[in-house]
C-alpha positions in Angstrom: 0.0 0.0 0.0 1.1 3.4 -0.9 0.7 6.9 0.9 1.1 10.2 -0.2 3.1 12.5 2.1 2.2 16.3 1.8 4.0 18.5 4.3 2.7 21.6 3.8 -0.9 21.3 2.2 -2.7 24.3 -0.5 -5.7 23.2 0.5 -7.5 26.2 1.6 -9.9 23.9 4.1 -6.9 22.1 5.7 -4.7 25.1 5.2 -0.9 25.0 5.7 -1.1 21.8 7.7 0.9 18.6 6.8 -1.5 15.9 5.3 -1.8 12.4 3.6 -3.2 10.7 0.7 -3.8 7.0 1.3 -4.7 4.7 -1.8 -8.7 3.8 -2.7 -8.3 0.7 -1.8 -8.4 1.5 1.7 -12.0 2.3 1.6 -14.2 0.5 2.4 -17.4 -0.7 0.0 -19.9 -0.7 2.6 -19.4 3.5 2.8 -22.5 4.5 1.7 -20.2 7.4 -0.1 -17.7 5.3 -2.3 -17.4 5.8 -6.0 -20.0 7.9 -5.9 -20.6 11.2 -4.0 -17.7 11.2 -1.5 -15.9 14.5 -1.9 -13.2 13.3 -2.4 -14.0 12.6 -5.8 -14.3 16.0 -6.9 -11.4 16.8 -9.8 -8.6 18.5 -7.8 -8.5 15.8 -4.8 -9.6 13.4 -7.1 -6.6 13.9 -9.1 -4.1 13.8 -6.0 -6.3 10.8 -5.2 -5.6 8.4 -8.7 -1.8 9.4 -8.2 -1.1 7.9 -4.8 -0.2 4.5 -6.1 2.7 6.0 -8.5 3.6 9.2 -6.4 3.4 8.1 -3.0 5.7 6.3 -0.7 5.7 3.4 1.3 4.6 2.9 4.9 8.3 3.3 6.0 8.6 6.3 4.3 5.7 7.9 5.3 6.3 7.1 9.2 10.0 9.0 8.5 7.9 11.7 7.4 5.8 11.9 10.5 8.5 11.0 13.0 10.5 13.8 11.5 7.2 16.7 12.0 7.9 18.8 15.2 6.6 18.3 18.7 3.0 18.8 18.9 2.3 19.2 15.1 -1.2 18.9 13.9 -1.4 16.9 10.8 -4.1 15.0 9.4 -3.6 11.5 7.9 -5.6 10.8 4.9 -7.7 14.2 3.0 -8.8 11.0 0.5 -8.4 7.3 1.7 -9.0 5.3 5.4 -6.7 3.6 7.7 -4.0 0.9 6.6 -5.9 -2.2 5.3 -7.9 -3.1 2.2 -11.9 -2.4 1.9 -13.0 -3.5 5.5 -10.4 -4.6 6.8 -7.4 -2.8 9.5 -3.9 -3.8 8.9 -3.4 -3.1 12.5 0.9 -3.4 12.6 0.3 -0.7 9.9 -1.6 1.2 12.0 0.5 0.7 14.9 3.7 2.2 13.1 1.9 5.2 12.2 0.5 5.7 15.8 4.2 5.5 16.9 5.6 7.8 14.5 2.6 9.8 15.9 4.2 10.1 19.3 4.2 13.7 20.6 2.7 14.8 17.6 -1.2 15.6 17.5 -2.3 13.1 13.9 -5.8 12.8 13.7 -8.0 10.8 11.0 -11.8 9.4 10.3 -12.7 6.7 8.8 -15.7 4.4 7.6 -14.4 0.9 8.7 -17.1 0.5 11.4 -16.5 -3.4 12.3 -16.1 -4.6 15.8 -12.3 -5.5 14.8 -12.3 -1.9 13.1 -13.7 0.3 16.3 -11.5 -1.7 18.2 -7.9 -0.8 16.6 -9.1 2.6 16.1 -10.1 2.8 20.0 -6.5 1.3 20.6 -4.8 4.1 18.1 -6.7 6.9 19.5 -5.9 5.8 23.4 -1.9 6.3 22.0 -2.8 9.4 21.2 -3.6 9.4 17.2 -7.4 10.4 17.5 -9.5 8.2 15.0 -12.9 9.9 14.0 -15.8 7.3 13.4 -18.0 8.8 10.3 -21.6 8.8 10.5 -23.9 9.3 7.7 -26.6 11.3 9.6 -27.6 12.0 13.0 -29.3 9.0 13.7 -26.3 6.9 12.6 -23.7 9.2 15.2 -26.2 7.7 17.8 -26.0 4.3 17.0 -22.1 4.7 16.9 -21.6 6.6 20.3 -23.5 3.6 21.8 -21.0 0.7 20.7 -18.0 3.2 21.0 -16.5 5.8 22.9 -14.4 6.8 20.0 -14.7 10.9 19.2 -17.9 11.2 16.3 -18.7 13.1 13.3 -21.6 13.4 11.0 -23.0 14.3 7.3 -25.6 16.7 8.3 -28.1 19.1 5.6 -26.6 21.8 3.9 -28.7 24.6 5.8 -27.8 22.7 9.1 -26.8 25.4 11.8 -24.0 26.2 13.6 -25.9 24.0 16.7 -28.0 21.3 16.5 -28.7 17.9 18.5 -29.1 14.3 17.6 -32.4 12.5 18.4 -30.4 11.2 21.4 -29.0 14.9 22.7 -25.9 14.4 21.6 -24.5 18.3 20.7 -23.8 18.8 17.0 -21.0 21.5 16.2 -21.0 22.1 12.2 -17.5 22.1 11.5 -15.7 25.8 12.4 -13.9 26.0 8.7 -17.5 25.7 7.4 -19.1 28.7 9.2 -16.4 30.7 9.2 -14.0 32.2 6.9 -10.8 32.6 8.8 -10.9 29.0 10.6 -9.2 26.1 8.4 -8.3 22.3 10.0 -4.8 24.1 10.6 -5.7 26.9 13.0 -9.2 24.5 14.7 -7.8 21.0 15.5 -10.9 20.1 17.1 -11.2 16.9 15.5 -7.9 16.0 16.9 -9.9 16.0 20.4 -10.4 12.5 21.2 -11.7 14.3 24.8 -14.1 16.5 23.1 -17.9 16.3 24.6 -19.6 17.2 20.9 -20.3 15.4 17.4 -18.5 17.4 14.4 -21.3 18.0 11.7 -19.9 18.3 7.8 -22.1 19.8 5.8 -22.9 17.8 2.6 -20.5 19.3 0.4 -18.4 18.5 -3.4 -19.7 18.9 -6.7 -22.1 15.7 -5.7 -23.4 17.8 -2.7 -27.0 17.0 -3.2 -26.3 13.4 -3.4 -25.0 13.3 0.1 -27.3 16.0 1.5 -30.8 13.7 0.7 -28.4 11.1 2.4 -27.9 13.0 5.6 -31.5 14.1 5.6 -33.0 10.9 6.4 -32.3 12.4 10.3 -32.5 15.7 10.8 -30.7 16.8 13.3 -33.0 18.5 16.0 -33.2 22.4 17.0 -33.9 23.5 20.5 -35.5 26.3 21.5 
């Protein structure tokens, strides 16, 4: 498997923050998303995306990379791509080298591998302090998650979501701070690099397939109070 290291990204989302690519076969098929409206398949990402396998390095390589970042760098492993392993599966020893190279650095992912052997190597990961995001679909679905796992959530909620919302279950939604507001990126936030943090991080459906995914997240609304 091949990963694409990027140490100082142009996104303007991520801003200036290092970042990986890791190759499509990572994802899994059961993501309700793949090959088909995931943003990741919009033409720029996409692009970085198709080039891992000849571009990018190997896992070796890519924990140098890491190892070498300074203490306490925020960096975020995979913009396209899950953790190590192929479709459903976790290559855990991969995953373990990363969370080592991780160590006194602040990596954080998210992924769609939602297996009890999945939630389990991520829980392990994210206790060594690599914090692995679990990816709901919709409000409902971050409910169903937070009560198998106490791994850190986020969610696809409706594009006209606001800024606070609630699951059915109460569970806070916080629509992510580089979508509301222009001066935040994932470089100057890090609040999905929280594993501690008490609230679900809601994306609003976005990409050139936006309306795909926001029917998707609409089949539970998340709930205003007040």
């Amino acid at each position: 498997m091949k990963y694409h290291f990027i140490l100082k990204s142009a996104n303007s989302k991520t801003g200036p923050l290092p970042v990986t690519y890791s190759q499509r076969e990572t994802c899994p098929q059961s993501c309700p998303h793949y090959r088909a409206d995931c943003y990741a398949e919009d033409y720029y990402t996409r692009m970085s995306w198709d080039k891992v396998a000849e571009r990018g390095g190997t896992l070796a390589q890519l924990c140098e990379s890491v190892a070498s970042l300074p203490a306490g760098q925020l960096w975020r492993f995979n913009v396209a791509g899950d953790l190590p392993g192929a479709g459903e599966t976790v290559d855990a020893a991969a995953l373990g080298e990363i969370v080592a190279a991780n160590t006194g650095r602040r990596g954080f992912t998210y992924t769609h591998k939602k297996s009890a052997d999945a939630l389990y190597w991520a829980q392990c990961a994210t206790d060594w302090g690599f914090t692995v995001n679990i990816s709901a679909d919709d409000a409902g679905e971050a409910d169903a998650l937070a009560a198998v796992s106490s791994l850190p959530i986020t969610c696809i909620v409706p594009m006209d979501t606001p800024e606070k919302t609630y699951t059915p279950e109460g569970q806070t939604i916080i629509v992510c701070p580089a979508q509301t507001r222009e001066d935040i990126t994932c470089a100057t936030c890090g609040l999905c690099a929280r594993a501690d943090r008490r609230v679900v991080i809601g994306f609003r459906a976005h990409g050139s397939r936006a309306r795909v995914t926001d029917a998707l997240a609409r089949r539970v609304i998340p709930i205003m109070k007040g």
